[in-house]
C-alpha positions as CSV (number, residue, x, y, z in Angstrom):
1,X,12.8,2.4,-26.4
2,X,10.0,3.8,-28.2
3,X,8.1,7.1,-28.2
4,X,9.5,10.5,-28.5
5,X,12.2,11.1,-25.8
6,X,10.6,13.0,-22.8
7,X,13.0,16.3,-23.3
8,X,11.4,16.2,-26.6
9,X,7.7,16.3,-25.7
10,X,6.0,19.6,-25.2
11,X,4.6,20.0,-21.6
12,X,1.1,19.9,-22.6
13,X,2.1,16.6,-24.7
14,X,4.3,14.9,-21.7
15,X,1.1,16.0,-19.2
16,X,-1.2,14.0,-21.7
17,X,1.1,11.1,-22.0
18,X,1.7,10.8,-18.2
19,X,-2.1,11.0,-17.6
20,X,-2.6,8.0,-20.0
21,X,-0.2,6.0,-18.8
22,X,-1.3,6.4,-15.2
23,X,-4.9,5.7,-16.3
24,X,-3.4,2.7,-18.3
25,X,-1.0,1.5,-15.0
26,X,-3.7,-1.0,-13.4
27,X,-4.9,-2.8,-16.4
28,X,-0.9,-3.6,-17.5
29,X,-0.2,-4.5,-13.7
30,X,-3.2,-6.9,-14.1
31,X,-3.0,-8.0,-17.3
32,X,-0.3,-7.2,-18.9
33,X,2.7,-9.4,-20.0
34,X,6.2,-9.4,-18.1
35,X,7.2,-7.1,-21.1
36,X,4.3,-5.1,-20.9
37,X,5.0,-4.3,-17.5
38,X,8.8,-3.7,-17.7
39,X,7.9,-1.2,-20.4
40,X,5.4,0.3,-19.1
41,X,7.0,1.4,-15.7
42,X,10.2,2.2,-17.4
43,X,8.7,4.4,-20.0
44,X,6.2,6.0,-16.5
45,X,9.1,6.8,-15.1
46,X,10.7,8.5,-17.8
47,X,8.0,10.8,-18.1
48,X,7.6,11.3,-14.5
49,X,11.2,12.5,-14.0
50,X,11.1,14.8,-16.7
51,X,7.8,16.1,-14.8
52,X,9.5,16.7,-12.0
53,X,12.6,17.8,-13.4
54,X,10.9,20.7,-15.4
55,X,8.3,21.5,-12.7
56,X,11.2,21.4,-8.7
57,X,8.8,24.0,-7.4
58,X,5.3,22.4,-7.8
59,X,2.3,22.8,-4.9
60,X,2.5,19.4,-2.5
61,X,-0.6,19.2,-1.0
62,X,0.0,18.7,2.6
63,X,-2.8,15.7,2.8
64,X,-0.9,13.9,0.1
65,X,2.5,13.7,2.6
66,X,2.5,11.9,5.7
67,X,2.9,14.0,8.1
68,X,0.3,16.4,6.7
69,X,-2.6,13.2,6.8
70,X,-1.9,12.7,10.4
71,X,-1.8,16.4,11.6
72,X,-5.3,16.5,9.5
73,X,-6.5,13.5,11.1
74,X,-5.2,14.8,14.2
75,X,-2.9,12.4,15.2
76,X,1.1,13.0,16.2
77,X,2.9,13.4,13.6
């Protein structure tokens, strides 16, 4: 694996690598190797699970869940 382990990385650092990687995701699904793309989603989710890990109590917006997009769009839920 390279890159600094995701413990390792500041939280300003890990938010900057996880927004580059998810600005990155679509060209390496597209046109990336079978490598590229192994590497890529493993070292996403690294960073994503030490987001989450360091941030359990975070703001879900309700139109980003389910249930909340149909109760908005006022369908059942």
């Amino acid at each position: 694996m390279t890159g600094v382990p995701p413990p390792a990385l500041t939280d300003e650092c890990l938010e900057r690598e996880l927004e580059h990687l998810h600005q990155t995701r679509h060209d390496t699904f597209l046109h990336g190797s079978e490598d590229a793309l192994a590497f890529h989603t493993s070292r996403m989710l690294e960073l994503e699970d030490e987001y989450l890990r360091r941030n359990p109590d975070r703001v879900i917006d309700a139109r980003r869940t389910r249930h909340g997009s149909r109760e908005l769009a006022g369908q059942d839920a």
